[in-house]
FIMAR-667047 format. One record per atom (N, C-alpha, C): atom name; x, y, z. Coordinates in steps of 0.2 Angstrom, whole numbers, padded with zeros to 4 digits, m for minus. Example, Ala and Ser with C-alpha at 12.3 -4.5 7.8 and 13.67 -1.06 7.14 Angstrom:
<recs>
REC   atom      xx      yy      zz
REC      N    0066   m0028    0039
REC     CA    0062   m0022    0039
REC      C    0066   m0016    0039
REC      N    0064   m0011    0035
REC     CA    0068   m0005    0036
REC      C    0064    0000    0039
</recs>
This chain:
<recs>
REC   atom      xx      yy      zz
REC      N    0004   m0006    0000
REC     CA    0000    0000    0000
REC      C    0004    0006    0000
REC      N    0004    0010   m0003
REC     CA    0007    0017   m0005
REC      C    0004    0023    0002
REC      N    0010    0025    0002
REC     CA    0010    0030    0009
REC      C    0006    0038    0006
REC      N    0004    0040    0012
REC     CA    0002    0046    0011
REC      C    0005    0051    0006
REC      N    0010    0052    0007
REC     CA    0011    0057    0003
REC      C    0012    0055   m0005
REC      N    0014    0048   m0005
REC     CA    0015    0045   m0013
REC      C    0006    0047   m0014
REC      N    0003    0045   m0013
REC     CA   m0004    0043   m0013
REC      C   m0007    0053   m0016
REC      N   m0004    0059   m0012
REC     CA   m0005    0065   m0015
REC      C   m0001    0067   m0019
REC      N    0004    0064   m0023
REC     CA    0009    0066   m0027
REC      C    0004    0064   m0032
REC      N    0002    0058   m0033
REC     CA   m0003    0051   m0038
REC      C   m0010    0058   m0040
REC      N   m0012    0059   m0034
REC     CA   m0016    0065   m0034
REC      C   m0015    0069   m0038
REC      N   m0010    0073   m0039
REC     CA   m0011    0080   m0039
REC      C   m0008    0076   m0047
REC      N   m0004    0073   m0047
REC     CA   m0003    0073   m0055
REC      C   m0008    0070   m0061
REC      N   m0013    0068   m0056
REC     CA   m0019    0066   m0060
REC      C   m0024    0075   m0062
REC      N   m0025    0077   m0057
REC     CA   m0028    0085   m0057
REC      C   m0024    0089   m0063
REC      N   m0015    0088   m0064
REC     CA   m0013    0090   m0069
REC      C   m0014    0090   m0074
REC      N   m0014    0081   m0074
REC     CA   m0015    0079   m0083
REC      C   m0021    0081   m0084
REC      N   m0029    0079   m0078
REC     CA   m0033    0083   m0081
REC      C   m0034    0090   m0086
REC      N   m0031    0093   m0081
REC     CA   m0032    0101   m0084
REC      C   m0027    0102   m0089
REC      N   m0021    0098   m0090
REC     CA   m0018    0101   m0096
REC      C   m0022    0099   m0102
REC      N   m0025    0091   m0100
REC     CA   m0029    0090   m0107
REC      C   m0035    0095   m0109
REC      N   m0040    0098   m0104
REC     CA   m0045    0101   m0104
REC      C   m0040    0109   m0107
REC      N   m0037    0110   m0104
REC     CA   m0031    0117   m0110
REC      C   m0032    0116   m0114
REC      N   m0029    0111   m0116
REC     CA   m0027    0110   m0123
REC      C   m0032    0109   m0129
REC      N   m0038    0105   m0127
REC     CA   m0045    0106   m0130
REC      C   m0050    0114   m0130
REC      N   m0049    0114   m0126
REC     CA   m0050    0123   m0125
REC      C   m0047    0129   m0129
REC      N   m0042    0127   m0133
REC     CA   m0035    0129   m0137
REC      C   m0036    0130   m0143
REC      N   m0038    0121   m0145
REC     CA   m0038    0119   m0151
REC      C   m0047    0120   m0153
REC      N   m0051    0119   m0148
REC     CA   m0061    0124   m0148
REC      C   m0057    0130   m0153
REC      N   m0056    0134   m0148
REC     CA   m0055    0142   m0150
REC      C   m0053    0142   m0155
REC      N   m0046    0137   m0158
REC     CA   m0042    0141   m0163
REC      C   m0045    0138   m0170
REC      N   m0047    0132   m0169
REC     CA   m0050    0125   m0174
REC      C   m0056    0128   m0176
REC      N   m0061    0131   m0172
REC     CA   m0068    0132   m0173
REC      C   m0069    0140   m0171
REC      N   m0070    0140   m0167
REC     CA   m0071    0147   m0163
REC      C   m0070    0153   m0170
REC      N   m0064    0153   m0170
REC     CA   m0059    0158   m0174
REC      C   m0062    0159   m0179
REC      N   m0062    0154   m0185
REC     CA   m0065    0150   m0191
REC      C   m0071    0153   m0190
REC      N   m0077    0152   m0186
REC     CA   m0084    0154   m0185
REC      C   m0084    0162   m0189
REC      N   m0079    0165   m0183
REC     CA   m0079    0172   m0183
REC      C   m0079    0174   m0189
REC      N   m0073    0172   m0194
REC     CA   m0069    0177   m0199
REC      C   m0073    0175   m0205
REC      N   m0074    0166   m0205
REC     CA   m0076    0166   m0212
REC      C   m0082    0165   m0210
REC      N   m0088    0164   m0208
REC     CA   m0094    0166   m0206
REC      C   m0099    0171   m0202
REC      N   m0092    0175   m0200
REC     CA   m0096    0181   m0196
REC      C   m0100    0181   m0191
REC      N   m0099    0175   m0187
REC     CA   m0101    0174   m0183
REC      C   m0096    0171   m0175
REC      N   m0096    0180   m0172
REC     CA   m0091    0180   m0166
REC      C   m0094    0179   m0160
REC      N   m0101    0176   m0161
REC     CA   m0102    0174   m0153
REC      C   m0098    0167   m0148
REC      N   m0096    0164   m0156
REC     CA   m0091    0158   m0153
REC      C   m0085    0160   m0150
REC      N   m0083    0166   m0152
REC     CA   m0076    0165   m0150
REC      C   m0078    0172   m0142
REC      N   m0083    0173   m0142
REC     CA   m0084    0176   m0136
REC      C   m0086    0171   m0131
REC      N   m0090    0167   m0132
REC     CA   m0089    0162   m0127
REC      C   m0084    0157   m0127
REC      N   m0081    0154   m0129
REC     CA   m0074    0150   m0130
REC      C   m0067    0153   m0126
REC      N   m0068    0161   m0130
REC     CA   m0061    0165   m0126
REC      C   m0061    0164   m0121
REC      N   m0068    0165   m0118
REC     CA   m0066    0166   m0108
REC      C   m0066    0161   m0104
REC      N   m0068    0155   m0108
REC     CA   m0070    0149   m0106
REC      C   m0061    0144   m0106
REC      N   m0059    0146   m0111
REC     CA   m0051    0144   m0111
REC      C   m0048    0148   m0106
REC      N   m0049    0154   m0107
REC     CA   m0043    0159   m0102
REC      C   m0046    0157   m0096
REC      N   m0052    0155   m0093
REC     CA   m0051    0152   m0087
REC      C   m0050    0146   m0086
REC      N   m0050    0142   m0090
REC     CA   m0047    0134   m0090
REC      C   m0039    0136   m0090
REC      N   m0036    0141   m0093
REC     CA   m0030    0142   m0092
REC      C   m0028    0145   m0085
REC      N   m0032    0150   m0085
REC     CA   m0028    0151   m0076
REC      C   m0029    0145   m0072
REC      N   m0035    0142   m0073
REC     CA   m0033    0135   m0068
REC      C   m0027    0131   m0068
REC      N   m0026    0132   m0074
REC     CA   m0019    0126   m0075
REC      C   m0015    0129   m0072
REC      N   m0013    0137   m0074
REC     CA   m0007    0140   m0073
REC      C   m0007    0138   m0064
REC      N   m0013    0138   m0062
REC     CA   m0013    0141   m0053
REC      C   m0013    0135   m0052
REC      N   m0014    0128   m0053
REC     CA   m0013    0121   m0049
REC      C   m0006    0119   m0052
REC      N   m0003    0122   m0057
REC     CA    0004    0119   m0058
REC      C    0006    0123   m0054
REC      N    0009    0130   m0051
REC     CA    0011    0132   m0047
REC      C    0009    0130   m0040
REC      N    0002    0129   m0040
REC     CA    0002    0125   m0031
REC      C    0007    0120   m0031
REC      N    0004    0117   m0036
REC     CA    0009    0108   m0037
REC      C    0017    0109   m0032
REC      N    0018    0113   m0038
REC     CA    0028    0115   m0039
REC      C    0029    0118   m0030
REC      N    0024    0121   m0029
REC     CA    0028    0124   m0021
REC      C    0026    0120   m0017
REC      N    0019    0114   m0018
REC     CA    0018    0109   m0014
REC      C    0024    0104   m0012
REC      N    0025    0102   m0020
REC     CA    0030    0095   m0021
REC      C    0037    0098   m0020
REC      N    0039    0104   m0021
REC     CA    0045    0106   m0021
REC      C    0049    0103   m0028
REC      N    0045    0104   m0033
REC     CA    0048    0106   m0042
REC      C    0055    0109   m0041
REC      N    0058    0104   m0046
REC     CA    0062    0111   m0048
REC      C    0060    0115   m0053
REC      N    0065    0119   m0054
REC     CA    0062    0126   m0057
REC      C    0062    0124   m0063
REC      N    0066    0120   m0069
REC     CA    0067    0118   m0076
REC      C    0058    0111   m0076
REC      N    0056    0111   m0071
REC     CA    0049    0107   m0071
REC      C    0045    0111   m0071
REC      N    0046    0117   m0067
REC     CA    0037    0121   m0067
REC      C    0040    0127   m0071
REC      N    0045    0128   m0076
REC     CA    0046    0129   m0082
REC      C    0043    0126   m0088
REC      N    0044    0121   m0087
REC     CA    0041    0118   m0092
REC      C    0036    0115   m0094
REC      N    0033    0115   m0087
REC     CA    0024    0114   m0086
REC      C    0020    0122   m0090
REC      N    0023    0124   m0087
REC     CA    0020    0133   m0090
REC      C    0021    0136   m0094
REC      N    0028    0133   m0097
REC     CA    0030    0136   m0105
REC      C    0023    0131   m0110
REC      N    0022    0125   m0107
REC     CA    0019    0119   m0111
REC      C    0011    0125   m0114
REC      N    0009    0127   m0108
REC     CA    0005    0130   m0110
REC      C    0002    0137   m0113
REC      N    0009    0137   m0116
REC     CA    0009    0145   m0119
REC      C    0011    0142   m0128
REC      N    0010    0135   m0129
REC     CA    0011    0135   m0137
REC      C    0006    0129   m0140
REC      N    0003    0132   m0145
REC     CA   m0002    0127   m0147
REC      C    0000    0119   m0146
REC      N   m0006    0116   m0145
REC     CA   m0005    0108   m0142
REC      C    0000    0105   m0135
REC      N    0003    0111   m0133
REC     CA    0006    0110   m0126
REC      C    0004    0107   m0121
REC      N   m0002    0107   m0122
REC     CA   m0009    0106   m0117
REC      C   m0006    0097   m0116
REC      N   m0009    0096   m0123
REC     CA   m0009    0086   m0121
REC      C    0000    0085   m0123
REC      N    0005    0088   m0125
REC     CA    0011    0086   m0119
REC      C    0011    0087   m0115
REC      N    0010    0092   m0111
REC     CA    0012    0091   m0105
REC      C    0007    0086   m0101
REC      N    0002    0081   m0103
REC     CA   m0003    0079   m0100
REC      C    0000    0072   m0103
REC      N    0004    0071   m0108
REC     CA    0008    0065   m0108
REC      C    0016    0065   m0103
REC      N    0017    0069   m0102
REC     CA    0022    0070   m0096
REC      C    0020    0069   m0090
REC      N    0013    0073   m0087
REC     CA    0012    0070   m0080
REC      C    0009    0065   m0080
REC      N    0006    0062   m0085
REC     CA    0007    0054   m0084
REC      C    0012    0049   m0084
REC      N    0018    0052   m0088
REC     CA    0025    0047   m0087
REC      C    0025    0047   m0081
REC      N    0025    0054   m0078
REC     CA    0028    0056   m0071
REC      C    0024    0051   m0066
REC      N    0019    0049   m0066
REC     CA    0012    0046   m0062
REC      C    0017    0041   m0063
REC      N    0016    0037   m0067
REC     CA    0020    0028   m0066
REC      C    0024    0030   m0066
REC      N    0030    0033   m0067
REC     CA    0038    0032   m0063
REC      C    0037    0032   m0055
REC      N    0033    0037   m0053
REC     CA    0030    0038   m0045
REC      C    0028    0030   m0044
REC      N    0023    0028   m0046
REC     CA    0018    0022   m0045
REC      C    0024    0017   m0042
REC      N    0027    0016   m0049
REC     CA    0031    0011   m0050
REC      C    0038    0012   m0044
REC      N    0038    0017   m0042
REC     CA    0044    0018   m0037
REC      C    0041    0015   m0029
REC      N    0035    0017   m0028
REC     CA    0031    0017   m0024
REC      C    0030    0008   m0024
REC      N    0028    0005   m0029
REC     CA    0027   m0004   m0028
REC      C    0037   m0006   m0028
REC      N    0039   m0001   m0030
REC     CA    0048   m0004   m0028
REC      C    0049   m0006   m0020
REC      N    0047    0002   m0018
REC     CA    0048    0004   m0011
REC      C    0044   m0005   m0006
REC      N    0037   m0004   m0009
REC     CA    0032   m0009   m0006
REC      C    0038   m0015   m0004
REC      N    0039   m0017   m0012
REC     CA    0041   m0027   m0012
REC      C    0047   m0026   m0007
REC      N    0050   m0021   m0006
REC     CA    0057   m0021   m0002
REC      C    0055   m0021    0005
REC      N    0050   m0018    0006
REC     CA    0049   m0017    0014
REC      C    0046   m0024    0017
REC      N    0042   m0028    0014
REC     CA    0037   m0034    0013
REC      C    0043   m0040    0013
</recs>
C-alpha cells in the first residue's frame, strides 16, 4: 500500500493531466472552430464564449501547476516547463503525456519501495 504522501503526489498529477488536457482542448475549440466561425462566417459569438472559457481553464492550469511546484517542491526547469507547455499550441496534451510518465515512474517507485519493505 502506497503512503500518504505517494498517494497525494498520484493526486495532484492526475488533477494536472486533467487540466492540461481540458487546456489544450479549450485551445484547439477556440483556434480550430471558434476563430474559423468568426472570420469566415461572421459569426463571433463563438469565440466570445470559448475565449473566456479557455482563459479560465488556463488560469486554472497555470494556478494548480504552481500549487503543485511549491507543494512538491519542483524544480524550477519542471514548473518551467509545465508553464511554458501551455503557452504554445498543443502544449496542453504534452504536457498531460508527461504528467502521466511522471504518475507511473512515481507508482512504480512506490510498488519498488512496497516489495522491499514486505
Amino acid at each position: 500500500m502506497t503512503n500518504d504522501l505517494t498517494s497525494r503526489s498520484l493526486g495532484t498529477l492526475r488533477q494536472l493531466r486533467y487540466a492540461a488536457i481540458l487546456e489544450g482542448t479549450t485551445l484547439v475549440v477556440l483556434l480550430g472552430i471558434a476563430v474559423p466561425l468568426k472570420h469566415v462566417f461572421n459569426w463571433p459569438a463563438a469565440v466570445q464564449i470559448i475565449g473566456p472559457l479557455h482563459g479560465l481553464v488556463f488560469l486554472l492550469y497555470c494556478w494548480l501547476v504552481i500549487t503543485a511546484a511549491e507543494s512538491e517542491k519542483w524544480k524550477r526547469s519542471d514548473l518551467a516547463r509545465a508553464l511554458g507547455s501551455a503557452l504554445i499550441p498543443l502544449g496542453g496534451f504534452f504536457a498531460a503525456q508527461y504528467f502521466r510518465k511522471q504518475a507511473k515512474k512515481l507508482h512504480a517507485q512506490a510498488a519498488s519501495v512496497e516489495r522491499a519493505a514486505s
